[in-house]
N, C-alpha and C positions, 0 to 999 in steps of 0.2 A: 438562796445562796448555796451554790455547792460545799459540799465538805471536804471534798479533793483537790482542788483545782482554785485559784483564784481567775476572775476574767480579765482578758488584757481589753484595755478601749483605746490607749492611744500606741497604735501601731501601723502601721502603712495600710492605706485606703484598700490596697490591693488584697489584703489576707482579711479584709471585711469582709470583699466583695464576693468571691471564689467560692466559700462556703454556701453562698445561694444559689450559685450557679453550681457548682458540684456538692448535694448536701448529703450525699453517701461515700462511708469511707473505701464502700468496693465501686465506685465510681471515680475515685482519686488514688489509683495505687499505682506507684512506679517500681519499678523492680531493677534487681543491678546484684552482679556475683561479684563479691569479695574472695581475690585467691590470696592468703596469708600465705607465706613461707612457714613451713616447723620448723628448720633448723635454730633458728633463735631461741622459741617457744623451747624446743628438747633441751637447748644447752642450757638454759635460764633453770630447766625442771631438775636438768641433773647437779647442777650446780648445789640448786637448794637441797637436793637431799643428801647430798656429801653433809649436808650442815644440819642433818637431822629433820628437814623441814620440807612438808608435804606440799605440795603446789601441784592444782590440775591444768589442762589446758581450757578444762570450763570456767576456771577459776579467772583463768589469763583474761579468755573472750569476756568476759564479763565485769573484772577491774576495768579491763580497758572501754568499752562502755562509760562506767560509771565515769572514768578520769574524764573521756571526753564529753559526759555530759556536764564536768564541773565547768568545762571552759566555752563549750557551745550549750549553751541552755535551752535554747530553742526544740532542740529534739526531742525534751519534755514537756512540748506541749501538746494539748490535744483538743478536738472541736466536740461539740454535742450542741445540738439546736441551732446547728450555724454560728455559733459563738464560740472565740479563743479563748481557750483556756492555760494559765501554766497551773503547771502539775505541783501539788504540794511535798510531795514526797517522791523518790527516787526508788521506783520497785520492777521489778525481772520476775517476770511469771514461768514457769518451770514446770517442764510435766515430768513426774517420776515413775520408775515401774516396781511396785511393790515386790518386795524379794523372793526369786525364786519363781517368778514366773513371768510370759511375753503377753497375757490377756489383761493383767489388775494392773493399772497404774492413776494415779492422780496429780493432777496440777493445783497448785498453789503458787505463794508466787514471795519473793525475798525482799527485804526492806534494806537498802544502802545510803547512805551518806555521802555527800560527793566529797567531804576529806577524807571518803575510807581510801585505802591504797588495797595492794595486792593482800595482804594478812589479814587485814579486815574481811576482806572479800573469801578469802577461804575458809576463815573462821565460820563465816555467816553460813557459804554453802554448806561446809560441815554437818551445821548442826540440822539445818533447812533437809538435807538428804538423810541422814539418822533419822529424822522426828518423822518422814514423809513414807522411807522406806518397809517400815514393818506391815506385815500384810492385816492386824490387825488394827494398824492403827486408820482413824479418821480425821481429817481435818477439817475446817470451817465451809471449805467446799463441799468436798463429801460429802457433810451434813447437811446443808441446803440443797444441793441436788435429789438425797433423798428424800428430805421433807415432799420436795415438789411430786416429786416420782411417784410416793405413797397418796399421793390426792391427783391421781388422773382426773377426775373430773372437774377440778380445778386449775388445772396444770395450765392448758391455756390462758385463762385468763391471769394468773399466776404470772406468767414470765409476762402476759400483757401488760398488767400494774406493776411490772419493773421499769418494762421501757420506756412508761410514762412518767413513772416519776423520776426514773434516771434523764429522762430528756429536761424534765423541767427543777431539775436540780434538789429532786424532794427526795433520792435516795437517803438509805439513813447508813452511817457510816460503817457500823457492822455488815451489811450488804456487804458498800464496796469493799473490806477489808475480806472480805470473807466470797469475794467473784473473781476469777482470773482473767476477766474481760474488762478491768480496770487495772493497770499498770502501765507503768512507760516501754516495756517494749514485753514481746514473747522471746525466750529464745529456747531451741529443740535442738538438741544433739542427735543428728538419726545418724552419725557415721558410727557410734555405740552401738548402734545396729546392725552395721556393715549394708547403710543405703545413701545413694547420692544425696546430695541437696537436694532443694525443691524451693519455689516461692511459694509460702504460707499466705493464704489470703488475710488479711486483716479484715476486725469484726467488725459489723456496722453497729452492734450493741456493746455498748461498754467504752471506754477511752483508750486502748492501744494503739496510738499511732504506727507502729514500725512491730514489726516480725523476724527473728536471724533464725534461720535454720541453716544447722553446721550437718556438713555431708563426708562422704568417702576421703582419704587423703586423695591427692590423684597428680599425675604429674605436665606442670603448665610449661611451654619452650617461653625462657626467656631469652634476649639479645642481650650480647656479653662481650665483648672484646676478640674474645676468640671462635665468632658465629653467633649458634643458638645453644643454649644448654636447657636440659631442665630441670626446673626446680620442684620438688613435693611441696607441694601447698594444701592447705585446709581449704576447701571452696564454703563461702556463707553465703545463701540466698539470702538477701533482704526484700524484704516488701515495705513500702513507705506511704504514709499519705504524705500527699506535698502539697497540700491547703496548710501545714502549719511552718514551713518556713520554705524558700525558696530551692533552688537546686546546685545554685554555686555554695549555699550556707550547707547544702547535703556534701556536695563533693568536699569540700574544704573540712566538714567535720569530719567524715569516713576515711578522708586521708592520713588525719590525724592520730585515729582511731589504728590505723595500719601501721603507722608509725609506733606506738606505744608497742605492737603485738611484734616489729622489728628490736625493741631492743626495749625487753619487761623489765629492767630495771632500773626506767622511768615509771613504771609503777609503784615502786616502796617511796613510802613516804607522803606526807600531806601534798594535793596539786600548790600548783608555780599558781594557777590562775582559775579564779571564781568567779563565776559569772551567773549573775541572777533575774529574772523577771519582776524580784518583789522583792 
């Protein structure tokens, strides 16, 4: 019995079947760019801090996640061994760059609640970037990577006796808690960098269904009454497997999702709507 994930059995014959037929997550990836509008994002940020209150825009992409994960739950879930899974917890795997330099950084990954709202979400990243940021600091990652690292000649076989026991559900929970290839989604800020998006491949080890990577602002022509205007947008690559829920439940959530990032102050406050696997 995993210790992440509960297994779904009564769910449409068809998300049984696909996992044997597609049993690699880089064999199931769809891809699709998300153009957000900032103007909303900017007005909601300056608003807040007229009011003393810090709000980022990783903070925004990331409530907004959470919110739509409380109302499409499906997007939390993830396959191993050909078998469904929903995800016990609600976690964003984050790669950081230790301070003061473009070579040191490390990934970990944030624990959320789906009644957190916006405050929630900023609090947590706060503290997740502090704790992650100093260059001498390590975290549970860090630390198992080096273990592995200091025993090359076990190394191999090392990450082999993960994937086996993570396939058959005999990881032990310290692992997952401590892998960033066990979370419900990736998400990577490269426009922090001043680099386009990109679609991030999702791993075939570990359970991350879906990958966002947020790119360059850049300007999209919309149609408007008066022609074409354009609007600055945040572009997100996502990468998705779609062995775990269909693709009108992807577009119908992602819209959703674009909606909350149109107007963030449906993010304060506990969600309208819960929706669970278990």
């Amino acid at each position: 019995m995993r210790k992440d994930g509960v297994r779904l059995k009564n769910i449409d014959p068809m998300y049984s079947i696909v996992p044997h037929i597609m049993d690699k997550r880089s064999d199931s990836q769809n891809y699709i760019t998300i153009d957000i509008p900032v103007e909303p994002m900017d007005k909601y940020i300056r608003a807040k801090r007229q009011e003393g209150i810090k709000i980022s825009h990783l903070s925004l992409i990331s409530a907004a996640y959470v919110r739509t994960c409380a109302e499409y739950q499906q997007l939390n879930r993830f396959i191993v061994n050909r078998k469904v899974f929903a995800r016990k917890e609600l976690t964003v795997g984050m790669v950081v760059l230790k301070a003061g330099t473009l070579e040191k950084e490390t990934m970990s990954k944030l624990y959320f609640d789906v009644e957190d709202d916006i405050n929630d979400v900023q609090r947590k990243m706060d503290e997740y970037i502090e704790k992650n940021r100093e260059e001498e600091s390590n975290n549970k990652t860090d630390k198992i990577i080096r273990t592995l690292c200091s025993m090359t000649f076990l190394m191999r076989f090392g990450v082999s006796s993960l994937k086996w026991m993570d396939r058959h559900g005999l990881l032990p929970k310290s692992i997952i808690d401590a892998s960033p290839f066990h979370c419900s989604i990736v998400l990577t800020n490269l426009g922090s960098l001043r680099t386009n998006h990109i679609y991030h491949h999702i791993y075939d080890f570990g359970t991350v269904s879906q990958i966002l990577a947020i790119g360059n602002l850049r300007e999209v022509p919309k149609r408007s009454a008066d022609g074409v205007e354009f609007v600055r947008c945040m572009p997100i690559g996502v990468v998705m497997d779609e062995r775990i829920c269909s693709g009108a439940y992807y577009a119908t959530a992602f819209k959703r999702f674009a909606e909350y990032l149109a107007d963030p102050k449906k993010l304060e406050g506990e969600p309208k709507v819960i929706n669970r696997d278990f």
